[in-house]
N, C-alpha and C positions, 0 to 999 in steps of 0.2 A: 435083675430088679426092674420095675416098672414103678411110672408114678403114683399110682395107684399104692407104692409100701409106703411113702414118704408122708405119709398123711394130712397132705391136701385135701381140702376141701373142695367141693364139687365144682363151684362155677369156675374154678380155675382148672382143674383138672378137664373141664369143657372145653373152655380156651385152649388146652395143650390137645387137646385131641383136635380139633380142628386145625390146628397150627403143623399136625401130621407128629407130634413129639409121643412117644412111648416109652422111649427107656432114657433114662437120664445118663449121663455123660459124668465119669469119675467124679468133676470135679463139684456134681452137681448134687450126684449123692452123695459126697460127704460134708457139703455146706448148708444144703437146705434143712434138716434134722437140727443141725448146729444153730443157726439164725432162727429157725425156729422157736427154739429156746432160751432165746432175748441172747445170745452167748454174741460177743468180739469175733472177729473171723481177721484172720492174717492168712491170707490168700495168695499162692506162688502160683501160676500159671499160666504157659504162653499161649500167642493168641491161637484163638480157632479150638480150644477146647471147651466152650460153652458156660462162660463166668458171666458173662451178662444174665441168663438167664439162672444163675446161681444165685446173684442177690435179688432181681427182679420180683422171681415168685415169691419168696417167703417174705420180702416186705409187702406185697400186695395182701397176702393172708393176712398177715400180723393186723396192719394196717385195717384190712376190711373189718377182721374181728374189735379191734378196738372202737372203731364207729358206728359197730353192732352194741357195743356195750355201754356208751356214751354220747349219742345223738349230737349232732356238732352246730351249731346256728354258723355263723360265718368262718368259710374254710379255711384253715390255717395250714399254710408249710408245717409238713410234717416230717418230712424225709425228701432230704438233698442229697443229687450224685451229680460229684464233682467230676468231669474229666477233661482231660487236655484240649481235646478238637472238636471243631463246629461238625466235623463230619460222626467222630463217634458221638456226642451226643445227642445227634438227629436219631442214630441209631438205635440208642439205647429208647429214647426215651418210645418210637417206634413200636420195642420191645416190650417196655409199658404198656403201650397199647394194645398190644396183641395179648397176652397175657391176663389183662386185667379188663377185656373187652366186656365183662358180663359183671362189672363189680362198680361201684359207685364212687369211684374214685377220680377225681379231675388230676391231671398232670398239664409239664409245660416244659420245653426247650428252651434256652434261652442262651444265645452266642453272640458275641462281637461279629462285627464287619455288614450289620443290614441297622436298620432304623429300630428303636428300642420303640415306637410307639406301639404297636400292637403287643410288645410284650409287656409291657407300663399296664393299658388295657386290662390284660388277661388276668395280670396279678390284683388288679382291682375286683375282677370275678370272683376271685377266692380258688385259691392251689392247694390240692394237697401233697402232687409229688414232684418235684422241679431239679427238674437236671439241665445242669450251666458248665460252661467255662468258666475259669477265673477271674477273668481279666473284665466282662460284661456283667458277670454276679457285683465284683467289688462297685463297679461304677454305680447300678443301680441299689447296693447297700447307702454307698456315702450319697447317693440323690434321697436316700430315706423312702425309695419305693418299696421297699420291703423291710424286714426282720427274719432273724433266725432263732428267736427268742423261742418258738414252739418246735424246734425239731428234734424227734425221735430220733430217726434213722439218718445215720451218717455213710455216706458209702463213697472212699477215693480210688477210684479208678485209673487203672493207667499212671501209676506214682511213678515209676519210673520214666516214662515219656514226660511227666508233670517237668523234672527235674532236669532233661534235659531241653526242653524247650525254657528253663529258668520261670519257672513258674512258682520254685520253690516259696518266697516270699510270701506272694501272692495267696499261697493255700495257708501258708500259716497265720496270715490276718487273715483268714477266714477263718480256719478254726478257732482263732478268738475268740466271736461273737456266737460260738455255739453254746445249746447250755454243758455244760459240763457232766449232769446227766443224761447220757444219749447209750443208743448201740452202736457201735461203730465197724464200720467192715472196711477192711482195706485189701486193696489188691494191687497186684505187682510182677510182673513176667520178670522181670531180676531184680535182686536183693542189693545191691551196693552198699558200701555203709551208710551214707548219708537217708538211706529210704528204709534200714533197719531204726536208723534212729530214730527219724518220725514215727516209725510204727508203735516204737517203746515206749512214745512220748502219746500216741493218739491210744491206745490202745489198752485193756485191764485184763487181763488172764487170758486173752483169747484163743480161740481153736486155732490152733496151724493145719492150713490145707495145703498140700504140695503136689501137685501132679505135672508128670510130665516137666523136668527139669527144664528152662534154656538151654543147658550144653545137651540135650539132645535133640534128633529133628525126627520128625513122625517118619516111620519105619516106611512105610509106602509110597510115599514121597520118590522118586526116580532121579535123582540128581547129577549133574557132569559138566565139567569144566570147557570152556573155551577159550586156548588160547591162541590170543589174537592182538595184532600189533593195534595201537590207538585207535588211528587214522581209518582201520577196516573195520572196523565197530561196527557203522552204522549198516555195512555191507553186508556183513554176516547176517544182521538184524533181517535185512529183506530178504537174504538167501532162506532163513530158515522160516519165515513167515509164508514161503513162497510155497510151502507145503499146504494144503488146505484143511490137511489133519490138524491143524492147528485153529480151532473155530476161534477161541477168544483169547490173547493173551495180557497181561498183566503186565508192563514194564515197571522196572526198577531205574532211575538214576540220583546221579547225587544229587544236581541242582536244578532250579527253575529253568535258568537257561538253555541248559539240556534237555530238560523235558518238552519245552516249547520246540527246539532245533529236530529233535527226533520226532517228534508229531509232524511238523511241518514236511520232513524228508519222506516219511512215509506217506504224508498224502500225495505227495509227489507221486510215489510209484505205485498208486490207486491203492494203498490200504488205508482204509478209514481207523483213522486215528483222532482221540482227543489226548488235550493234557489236562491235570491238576496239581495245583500248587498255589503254594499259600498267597502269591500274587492275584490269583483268578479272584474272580467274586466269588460271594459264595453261593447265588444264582447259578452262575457258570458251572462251579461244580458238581449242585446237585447234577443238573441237566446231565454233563460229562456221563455221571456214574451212573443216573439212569438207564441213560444208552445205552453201557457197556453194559449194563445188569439185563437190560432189554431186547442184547446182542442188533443193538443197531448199530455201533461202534464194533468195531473185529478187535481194535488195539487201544489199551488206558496207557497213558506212560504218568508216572506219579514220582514223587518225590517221598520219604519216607513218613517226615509230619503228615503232608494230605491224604495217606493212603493209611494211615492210622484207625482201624477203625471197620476198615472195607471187608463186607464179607456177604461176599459173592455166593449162590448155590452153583456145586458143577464148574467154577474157575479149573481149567482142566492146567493150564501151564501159567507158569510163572519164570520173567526170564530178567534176570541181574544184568544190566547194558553197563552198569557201573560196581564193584565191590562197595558196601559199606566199611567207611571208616571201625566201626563200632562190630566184633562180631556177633555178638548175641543180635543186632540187627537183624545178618542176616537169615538169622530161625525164625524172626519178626517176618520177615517178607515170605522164606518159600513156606512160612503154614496159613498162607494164603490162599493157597491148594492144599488138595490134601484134607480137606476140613470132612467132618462127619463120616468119615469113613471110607471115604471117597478117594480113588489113587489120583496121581498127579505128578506133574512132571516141571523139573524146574531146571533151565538152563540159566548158566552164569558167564560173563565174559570175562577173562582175564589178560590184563594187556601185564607191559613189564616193569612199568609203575606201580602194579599189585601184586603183585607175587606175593608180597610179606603178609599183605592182608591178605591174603589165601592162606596162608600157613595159621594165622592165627584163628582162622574161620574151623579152619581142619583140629585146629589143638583144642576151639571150643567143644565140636562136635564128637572130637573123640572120633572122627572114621577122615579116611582118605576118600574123596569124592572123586570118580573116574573122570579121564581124558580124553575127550572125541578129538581123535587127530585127522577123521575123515572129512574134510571139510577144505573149500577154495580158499582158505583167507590162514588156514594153522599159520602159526609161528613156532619155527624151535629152538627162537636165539636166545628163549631164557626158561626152556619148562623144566630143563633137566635140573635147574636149583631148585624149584619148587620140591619143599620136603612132603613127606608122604605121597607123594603124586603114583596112579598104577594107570598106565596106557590100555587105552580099551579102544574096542572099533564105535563107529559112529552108530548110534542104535537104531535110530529113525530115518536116516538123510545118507543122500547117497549125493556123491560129490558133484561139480559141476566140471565135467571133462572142457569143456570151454572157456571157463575162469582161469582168471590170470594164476598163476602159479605164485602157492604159501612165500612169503619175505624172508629171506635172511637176514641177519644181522651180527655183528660181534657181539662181544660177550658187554651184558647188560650192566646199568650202573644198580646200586643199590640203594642210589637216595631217593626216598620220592621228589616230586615235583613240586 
């Protein structure tokens, strides 16, 4: 199927052709038909399978035709997308643009952490599609810079990340002030109960779309475990960068401090590294992700909120310095690669404080993720508890005959830290 069956209209179907798009992405052809038909959409999908651009078009359409049909004097917010991060909704709204480049439609970003004057401004221009955070939407609701009195198109994105950052609150006095007749789309990479129930609560008949569950990870995706004592982390980190096959990689850690500490170490040993996280400006991070998008950066190391969002063409590796707590996280991170069809390869590091979150990572995924034992830094004072575990040779990396020799250790505790 090509966009050309989905019955788009030409200036958009333009836009997708310059943008290099031809065939739509599962999740794409079975939402756009559906939104098209003013229908609820209840949207399962993790990232990197093309859902921005699922609700994006067909509200552009909608939208264009209806200001075909009734001539509008001063612009009114007509369709709000809500999501978590200053970073996806630069993104999205981007995606707007791109899409809707040949259509008469004004849109707007609008995020915490920069000065609200320029987007105070904007909103005085007259909006029609406005995609915010919560937290900067609510501020300038209670200043009475705006209203939601006129919106059509409802679209919460990212509900699951909303929830975990506590945002929950937040979106529900938003949807307060909406009118009560709207379309509404919701989307969500996993279903918890508490984000089924908003859905039951925001939503009226709607289409269920499901593609590509969380407990699975994209088939081509090359995935394999490292284990490695704490303290050799960062070692490993530069052993394997030190390959050049590796043009851009992607870090994973838990916290800001660590992302700053691993950036900092790496410039040490000349690989050009930024970090991001919710600490930086948000100056800073564009900049960051430009670079790395612009491969003036070799290394992003990121936190999971700031990299919310990020999507890279061609991210060839993606490498976990840290296990997340959370496992469907980690399908969050390696389909970061891997995206449009594209293979990829995702290292992860496991010390003996993680082990259990491996085990759960592997129970989510449904597969046993192989073992590179070939490596200066291996530990084997705790892989053999590791359940589902299959020992494999090192597939890219050949060891460093001059590195200190892998650490032993007695038998591991099983609490974490």
């Amino acid at each position: 199927m090509s966009f050309n069956n989905l019955q788009l209209i030409e200036p958009v179907l333009k836009a997708l052709s310059i943008e290099g798009y031809t065939k739509p992405t599962p999740i794409q052809e079975k939402s756009i038909p559906a939104i098209l038909q003013n229908k609820d959409l209840l949207g399962c999908a993790q990232t990197g399978t093309g859902k921005t651009a699922a609700f994006a078009i067909p509200i552009l359409q909608l939208m264009h035709q209806q200001q075909q049909a009734s001539p509008q004097g001063q612009r009114k917010i007509k369709a709000l997308i809500l999501t978590p991060t200053r970073e996806l909704a630069i993104q999205i709204e981007e995606s707007f643009k791109s899409y809707g480049k040949f259509l008469n439609l004004k849109h707007l970003v609008m995020f915490g952490g920069v000065s609200q004057f320029n987007q105070v401004n904007a909103l005085r221009r007259g909006v029609d599609i406005l995609v915010a955070t919560p937290g900067r939407l609510l501020d300038l609701l209670n200043q009475r810079h705006l209203t939601l009195n006129d919106i059509k198109f409802f679209v919460l994105d990212e509900a699951d990340r909303m929830l975990d950052m506590g945002f929950v609150h937040d979106v529900k006095r938003i949807i307060a002030k909406l009118p009560a007749k709207r379309q509404t789309l919701f989307f969500s990479a996993t279903m918890p109960q508490e984000i089924q129930q908003l859905a039951n609560v925001l939503l009226t008949n709607p289409v269920k779309v499901e593609v590509t569950p969380v407990s699975s990870t994209v088939d081509i995706i090359q995935q394999s475990i490292y284990f490695v004592e704490k303290q050799d982390k960062q070692s490993l980190l530069q052993h394997l960068l030190s390959d050049r096959k590796i043009g851009t990689a992607l870090v994973f850690t838990q916290t800001k401090h660590g992302a700053d500490r691993i950036a900092k170490n790496l410039n040490r040993a000349g690989i050009f590294t930024e970090a991001i996280h919710g600490n930086k400006s948000q100056n800073a991070r564009q900049t960051a992700l430009e670079n790395f998008k612009n491969r003036r950066t070799r290394v992003l190391v990121a936190t999971d909120i700031a990299a919310r969002g990020i999507d890279i063409d061609e991210l060839a590796h993606v490498i976990n310095f840290d296990l997340p707590n959370v496992p469907e996280t980690y399908v969050h991170r390696i389909g970061r690669t891997g995206r449009a069809g594209a293979s990829g390869t995702a290292f992860s590091f496991c010390d003996r404080e993680e082990k259990l979150l491996l085990r759960d990572i592997q129970k989510l995924i449904n597969k046993t993720i192989p073992v590179v034992n070939e490596h200066p830094y291996h530990s084997t004072s705790f892989s053999n508890a590791v359940p589902q575990q299959v020992n494999s040779r090192q597939p890219s990396y050949n060891s460093n005959k001059n590195a200190r020799p892998a650490k032993r250790y007695g038998r591991p505790s099983l609490q974490r830290a």
